[in-house]
N, C-alpha and C positions, 0 to 999 in steps of 0.2 A: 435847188438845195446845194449844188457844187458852189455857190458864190457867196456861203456863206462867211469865207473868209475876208471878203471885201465891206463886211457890214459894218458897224461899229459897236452892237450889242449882237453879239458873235452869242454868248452865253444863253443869251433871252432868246434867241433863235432857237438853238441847241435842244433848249428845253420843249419849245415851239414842237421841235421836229421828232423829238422821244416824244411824243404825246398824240404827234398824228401818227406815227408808226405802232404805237399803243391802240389809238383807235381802228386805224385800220387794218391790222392783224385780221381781224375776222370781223365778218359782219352779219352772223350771225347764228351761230354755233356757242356755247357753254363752253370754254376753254379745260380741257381736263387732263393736257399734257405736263403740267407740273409735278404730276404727285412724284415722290420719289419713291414712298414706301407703299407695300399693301398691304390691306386687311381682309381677314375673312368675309368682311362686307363687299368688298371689292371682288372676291371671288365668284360668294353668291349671286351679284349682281352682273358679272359679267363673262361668268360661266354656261353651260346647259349640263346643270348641276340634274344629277339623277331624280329628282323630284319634278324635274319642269321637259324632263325629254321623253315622259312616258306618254305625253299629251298633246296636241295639237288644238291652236285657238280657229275657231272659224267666226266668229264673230262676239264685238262689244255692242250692248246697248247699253249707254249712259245716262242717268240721269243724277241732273247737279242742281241745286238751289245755294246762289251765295247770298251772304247776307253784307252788303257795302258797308255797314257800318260797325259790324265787330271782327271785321275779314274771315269770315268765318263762310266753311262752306258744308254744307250734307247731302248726299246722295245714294245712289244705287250703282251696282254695275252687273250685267247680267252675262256671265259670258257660256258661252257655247264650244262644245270641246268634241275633239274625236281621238276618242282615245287608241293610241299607238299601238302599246302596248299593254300589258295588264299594271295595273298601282292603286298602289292607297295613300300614299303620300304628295301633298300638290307644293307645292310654293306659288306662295303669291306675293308679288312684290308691293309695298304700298311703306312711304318714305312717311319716315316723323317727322312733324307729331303729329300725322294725318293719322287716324285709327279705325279700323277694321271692327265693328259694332257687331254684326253675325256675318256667318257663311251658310248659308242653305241650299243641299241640294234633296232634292223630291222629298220636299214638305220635314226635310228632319233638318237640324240645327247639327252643324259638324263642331266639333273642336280645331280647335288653334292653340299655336303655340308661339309667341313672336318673339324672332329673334333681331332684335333692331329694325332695319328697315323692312324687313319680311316676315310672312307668317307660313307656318308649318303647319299646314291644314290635313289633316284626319281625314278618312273614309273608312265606314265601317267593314265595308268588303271591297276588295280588290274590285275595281271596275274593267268590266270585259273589253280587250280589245275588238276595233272594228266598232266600238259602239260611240254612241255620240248623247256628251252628258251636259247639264246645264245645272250654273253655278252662279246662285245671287249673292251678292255681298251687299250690304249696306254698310258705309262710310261714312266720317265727318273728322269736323277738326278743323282746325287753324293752317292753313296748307303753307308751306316755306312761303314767304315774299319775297318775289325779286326785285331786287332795289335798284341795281342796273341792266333792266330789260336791253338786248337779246340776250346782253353774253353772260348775267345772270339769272339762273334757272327760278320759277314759281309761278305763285301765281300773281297778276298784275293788280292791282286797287289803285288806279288813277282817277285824275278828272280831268276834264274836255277844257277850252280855256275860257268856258265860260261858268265852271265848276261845276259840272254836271256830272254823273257818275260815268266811269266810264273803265272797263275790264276785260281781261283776256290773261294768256297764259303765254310762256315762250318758256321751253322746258328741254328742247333740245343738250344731249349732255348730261342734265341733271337728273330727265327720263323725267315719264310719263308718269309713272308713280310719285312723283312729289305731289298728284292730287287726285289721284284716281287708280286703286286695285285694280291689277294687269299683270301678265306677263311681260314684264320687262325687258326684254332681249330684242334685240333688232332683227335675228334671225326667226321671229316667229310672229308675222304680220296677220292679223284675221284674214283668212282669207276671203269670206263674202261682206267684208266691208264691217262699217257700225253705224250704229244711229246715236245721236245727241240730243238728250232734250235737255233746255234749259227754262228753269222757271223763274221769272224776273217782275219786277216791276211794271205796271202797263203802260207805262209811262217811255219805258225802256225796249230796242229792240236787240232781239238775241238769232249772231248771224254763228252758223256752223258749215263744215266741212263738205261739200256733197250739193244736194237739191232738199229745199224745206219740203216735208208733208206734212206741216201745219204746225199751226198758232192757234192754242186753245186755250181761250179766259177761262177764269176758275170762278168771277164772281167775288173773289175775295180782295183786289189790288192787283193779283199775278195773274201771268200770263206764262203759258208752255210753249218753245218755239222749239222745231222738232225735225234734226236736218239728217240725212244718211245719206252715206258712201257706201256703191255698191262696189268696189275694186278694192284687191288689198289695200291695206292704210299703216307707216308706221306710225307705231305709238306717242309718239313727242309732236305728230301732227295734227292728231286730232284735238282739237283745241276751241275754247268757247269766246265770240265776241260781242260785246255788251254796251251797250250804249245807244244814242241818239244818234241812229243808223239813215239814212237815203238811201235810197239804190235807181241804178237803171240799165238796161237792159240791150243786149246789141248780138246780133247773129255772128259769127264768123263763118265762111268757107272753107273749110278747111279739107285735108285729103282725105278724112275720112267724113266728109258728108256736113253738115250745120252744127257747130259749137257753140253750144249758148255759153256767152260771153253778160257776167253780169258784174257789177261794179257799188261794193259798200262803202258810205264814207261818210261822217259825219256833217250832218246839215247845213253848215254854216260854209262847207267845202264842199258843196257840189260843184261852183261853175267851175273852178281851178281846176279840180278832178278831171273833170268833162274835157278838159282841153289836155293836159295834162296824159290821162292814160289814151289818149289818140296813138299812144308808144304801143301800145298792148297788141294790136294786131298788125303790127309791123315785126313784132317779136317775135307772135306764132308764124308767121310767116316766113321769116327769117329761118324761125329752129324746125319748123317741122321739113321745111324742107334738106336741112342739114343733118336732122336727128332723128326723123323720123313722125309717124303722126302722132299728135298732142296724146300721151296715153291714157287719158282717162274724160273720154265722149262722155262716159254713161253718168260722171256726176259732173259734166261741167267745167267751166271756167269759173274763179272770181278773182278780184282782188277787193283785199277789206282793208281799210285804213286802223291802222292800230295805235298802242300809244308808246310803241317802244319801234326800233329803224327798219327789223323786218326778219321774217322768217319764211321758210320754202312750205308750210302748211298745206300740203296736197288740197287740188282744186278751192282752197282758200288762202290763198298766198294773200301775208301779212306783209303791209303797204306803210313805212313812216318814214317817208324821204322828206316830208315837205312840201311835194309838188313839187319838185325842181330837179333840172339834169344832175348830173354826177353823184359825187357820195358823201350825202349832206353837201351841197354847190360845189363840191371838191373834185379834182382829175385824178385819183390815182396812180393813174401811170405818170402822171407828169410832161404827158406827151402832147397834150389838148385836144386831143376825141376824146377822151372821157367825161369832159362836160357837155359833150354835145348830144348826151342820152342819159336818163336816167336809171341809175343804176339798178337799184332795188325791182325796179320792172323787170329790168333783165337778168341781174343775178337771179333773184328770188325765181323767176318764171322757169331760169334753164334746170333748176334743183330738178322740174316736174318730170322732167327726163332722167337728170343723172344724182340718186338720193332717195325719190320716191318711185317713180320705176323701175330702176336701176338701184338698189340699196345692199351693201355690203351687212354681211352675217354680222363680224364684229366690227366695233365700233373702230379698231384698231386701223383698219384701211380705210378708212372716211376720206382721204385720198379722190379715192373714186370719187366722191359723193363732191368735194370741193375742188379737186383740180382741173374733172373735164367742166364743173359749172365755171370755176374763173376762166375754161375757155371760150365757154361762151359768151362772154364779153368780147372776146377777141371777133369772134363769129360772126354776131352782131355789129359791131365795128366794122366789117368788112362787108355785112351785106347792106351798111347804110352808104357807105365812105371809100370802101374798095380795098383791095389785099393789101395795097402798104400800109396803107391807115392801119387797119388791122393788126400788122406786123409792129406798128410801131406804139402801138397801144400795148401791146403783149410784151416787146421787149422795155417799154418803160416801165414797168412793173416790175422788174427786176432787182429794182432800185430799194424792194421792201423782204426782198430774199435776205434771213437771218442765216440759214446752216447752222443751226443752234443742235437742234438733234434730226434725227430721221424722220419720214416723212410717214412710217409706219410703226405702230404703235407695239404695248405689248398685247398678246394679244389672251383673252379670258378674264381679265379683270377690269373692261372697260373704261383703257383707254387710249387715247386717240394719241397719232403723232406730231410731231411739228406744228405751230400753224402757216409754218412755210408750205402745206396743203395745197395754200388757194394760189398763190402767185407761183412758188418752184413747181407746185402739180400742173399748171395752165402752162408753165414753159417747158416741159416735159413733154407735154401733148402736142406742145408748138415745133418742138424738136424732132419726134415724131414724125409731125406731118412732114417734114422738109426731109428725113432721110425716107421716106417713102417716094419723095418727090413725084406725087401722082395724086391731082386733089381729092378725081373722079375717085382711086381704090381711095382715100382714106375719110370721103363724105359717106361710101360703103360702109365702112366700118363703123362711123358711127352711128348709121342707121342701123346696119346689122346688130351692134352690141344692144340698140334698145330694141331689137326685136327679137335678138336671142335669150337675153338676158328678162324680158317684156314680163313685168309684173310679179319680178323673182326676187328673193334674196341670194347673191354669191357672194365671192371672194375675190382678192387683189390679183391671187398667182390666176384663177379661168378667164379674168381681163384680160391681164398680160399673156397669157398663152394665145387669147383669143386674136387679138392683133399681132401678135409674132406669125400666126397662121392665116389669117386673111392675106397681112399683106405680103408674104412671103418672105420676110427679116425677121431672123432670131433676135429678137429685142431682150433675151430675158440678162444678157450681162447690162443692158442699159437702163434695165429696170433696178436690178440690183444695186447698180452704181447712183442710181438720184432718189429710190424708193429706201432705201435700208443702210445708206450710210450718208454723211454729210459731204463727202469730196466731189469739190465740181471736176472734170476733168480738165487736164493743161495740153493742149496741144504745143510742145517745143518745134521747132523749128533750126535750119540751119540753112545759110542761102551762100553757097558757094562756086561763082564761075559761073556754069551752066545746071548745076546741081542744087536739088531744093533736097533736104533732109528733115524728116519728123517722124514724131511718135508719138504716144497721148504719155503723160507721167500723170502721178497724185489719183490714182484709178484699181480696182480690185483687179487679182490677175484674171486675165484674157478677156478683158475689158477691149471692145472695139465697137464704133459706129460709122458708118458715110459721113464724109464731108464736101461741102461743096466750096473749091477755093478759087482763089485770084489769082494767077501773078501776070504782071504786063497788062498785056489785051486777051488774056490766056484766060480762060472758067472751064474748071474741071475738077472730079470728080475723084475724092484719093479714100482709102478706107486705111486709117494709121491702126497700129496695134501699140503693144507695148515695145515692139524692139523696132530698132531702125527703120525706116523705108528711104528711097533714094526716088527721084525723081530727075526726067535728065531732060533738059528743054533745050530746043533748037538757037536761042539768044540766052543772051544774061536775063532773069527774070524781071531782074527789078525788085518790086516791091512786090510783095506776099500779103495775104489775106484770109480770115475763115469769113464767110456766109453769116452776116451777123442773126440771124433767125436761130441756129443753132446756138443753145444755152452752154456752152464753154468758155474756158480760157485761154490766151495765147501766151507763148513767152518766145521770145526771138533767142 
């Protein structure tokens, strides 16, 4: 892209390049860093408003029946609660013009009261804490549609390309409730998992989240296909896919024992597939040995082919690359390893660690969720191709770094910061790794975070605390400095005589990191701050250098 000025339609480029920088912002996430203003909806929604903190979910059973040809869907949702503390007030979140038909808890019909996207649901007596209550809801309605699957929210109504019906969800962002009554908050995942039934045409096969316990005809045209996850799940993952499904079947070995390893895809794409996800257990191999083991044995592996680019879907990771390396045939980095692996294998796969095992309270650090998975590309990259590849995959990406706003959001009203997330979050981590300069402690840490963190919801600051304390560097002003404000840091410089001079400027006060420099035939190690330092070498230096792995600036 630097050679753009030697082109002769400069402009038709230009547009070219605002367009792939549009597309690949995010690949797969509901962009929701725009809003400027908020609403009491916004509050509701991404608060733990007094109505939703008296209670705790322990699990969704869902049942859905859509109808393909008035997009129209009706269901159940049966949830399971343990109550915190004592209440009679619930909220439940469910997005118009989806509607909320009854609420029944122990054979009696509660009131509601709906306020926009939620309802204010009634109990006639305060429910005992310590107790554990169960709450049907029956739904229906016309659920939002998403027009441009991933990165907009709904539900999906395509067809196959030979027009056959073909359907799923990508909701991430928009949440869970644009088609299904839940507690909405990312801070409060079922804990013993949910089941999915869906009932469809028999024609038609319906793949879910987890391991199926069956496919039951009715006798009527429909069929029940009926999937559960038993490990927490958040809410924007569990998700229904529908169509003229294949599948087949492969062990992995993995560190914790046989992962079934199962792979959906429309008919007509099996051999591609077949050849194609040969990526998949080079993946888990790659990340379990960097991250830790795959967290979720007990429902499984898949990958489902869907009909929008891709989503991190716990144990049903949504698959629409194409069958081809890079993203959509493209390198991102611009470095040329990133055609040489398919993306959506690998982004999507690394979420299963950092997002769905690893998953931040508020949506506001999603950070987490997108900067260590953009490093796992880099990861990847290095355990196919080796550390510079790697390195040079990570610092090509650089190239799609905005600094538009922070990388952190506001936080209680759900939403998210920058989508500078995924590329300035992945060279943060990259950053990281090199002032740590120790692969062994900082391949610890990432195994440690998913096994501290293992099947939890946290937050941005017990990351960052967490790695400032493994690895023994106070990281928290360098979190500050690329987490919560837009200034990259300037390393100045001054090369006089025998004397090298710097300091970092454009940085919050007492801002400092290691640096690893050059000058001569000289590499060494200097820690600048904001005031002077002096440096005194035995020859004239020559020429000066930062460590290009480290994400900063220079100015002579």
């Amino acid at each position: 892209m630097t050679r753009l000025k030697r082109c002769p339609n400069t402009f038709s480029l230009l547009i070219f390049y605002f367009l792939f920088l549009l597309l690949a912002t995010s690949c797969a996430a509901q962009p929701l860093s725009d809003k400027k203003k908020f609403t009491r909806q916004d509050t509701l929604r991404g608060t733990i408003t007094p109505e939703r903190a008296w209670w705790d979910v322990l699990q969704y059973d869902i049942q859905v029946q859509p109808d393909y040809t008035t997009k129209t869907i009706k269901g159940s949702n049966r949830i399971t609660v343990k109550v915190l503390q004592a209440g009679n007030q619930m909220q439940i979140d469910l997005q118009q013009p989806m509607q909320a038909d009854s609420f029944t808890w122990n054979g009696q019909q509660l009131t509601a009261k709906r306020e926009g996207n939620v309802y204010h649901v009634h109990f006639p007596n305060s429910l005992p804490a310590g107790s554990r209550q169960v709450i049907d809801i029956l739904f229906s309605g016309k659920p939002r549609e998403a027009v441009r699957p991933p990165w907009d929210g709904g539900w999906v109504w395509s067809k196959d390309k030979m027009g056959r019906p073909w359907m799923t969800v990508a909701c991430q962002g928009t949440g869970a409730s644009v088609w299904y009554p839940c507690k909405d908050h990312q801070s409060d995942e079922p804990d013993n998992g949910a089941t999915l039934t869906m009932r469809v045409p028999d024609t038609l096969k319906a793949v879910g989240n987890g391991r199926l316990q069956n496919n039951q005809p009715h006798g009527d045209g429909t069929t029940s296909w009926t999937w559960k996850v038993v490990n927490p799940i958040n809410n924007y993952n569990i998700v229904p896919y529908i169509g003229y499904y294949v599948s087949w079947h492969e062990n992995f070995a993995g560190e914790k024992g046989n992962l079934d390893c199962d792979y959906w895809v429309i008919d007509y794409n099996l051999e591609k597939a077949k050849n194609q996800f040969k990526q998949a257990p080079k993946m888990l191999t790659c990340f379990e040995y960097w991250f830790g083991p795959y967290p979720f044995y007990e429902d499984g592996y898949k990958l489902v082919e869907s009909p929008h680019l891709g989503m991190e879907h716990q144990s049903a990771v949504a698959y629409g690359n194409g069958f081809q390396n890079g993203y959509l045939g493209r390198d991102l980095s611009g470095s040329g390893w990133g055609s040489k692996w398919d993306f959506i294998i690998v982004h999507e796969s690394g979420h299963e660690w950092f997002a769905n095992n690893i998953t931040t309270k508020d949506i506001a650090d999603m950070w987490i969720h997108e900067g260590f998975t953009n490093y796992s590309e880099t990861i990847f990259t290095t355990c196919e191709y080796g550390p510079e590849a790697g390195n040079e995959y990570c610092i090509g990406t650089r190239q799609l770094i905005q600094n538009d706003i922070p990388l952190i959001g506001h936080y209680g009203v759900n939403q998210e910061g920058s989508g500078d997330m995924y590329y300035k979050g992945g060279n943060l981590v990259h950053t990281i790794r090199y002032c740590i300069n120790n692969d062994s402690t900082f391949r610890n840490i990432l195994r440690g975070l998913n096994k501290t963190f293992y099947h939890s919801t946290t937050t941005s600051k017990d990351v960052e605390e967490y790695i400032s304390k493994q690895s023994g560097i106070d990281f928290s002003k360098l979190f500050d400095q690329y987490l919560r404000t837009t200034k990259i840091p300037v390393l100045e410089y001054q090369v006089k005589g025998q004397e090298i001079k710097y300091r970092f400027t454009n940085c919050i006060k007492g801002f400092t990191m290691p640096l690893k420099v050059t000058w001569g035939n000289t590499t060494e190690w200097i820690q600048p701050t904001e005031n002077w330092k002096t440096l005194t070498t035995k020859n004239a230096p020559g020429t000066f250098s930062v460590d290009k792995n480290f994400y900063i600036k220079t100015k002579k």
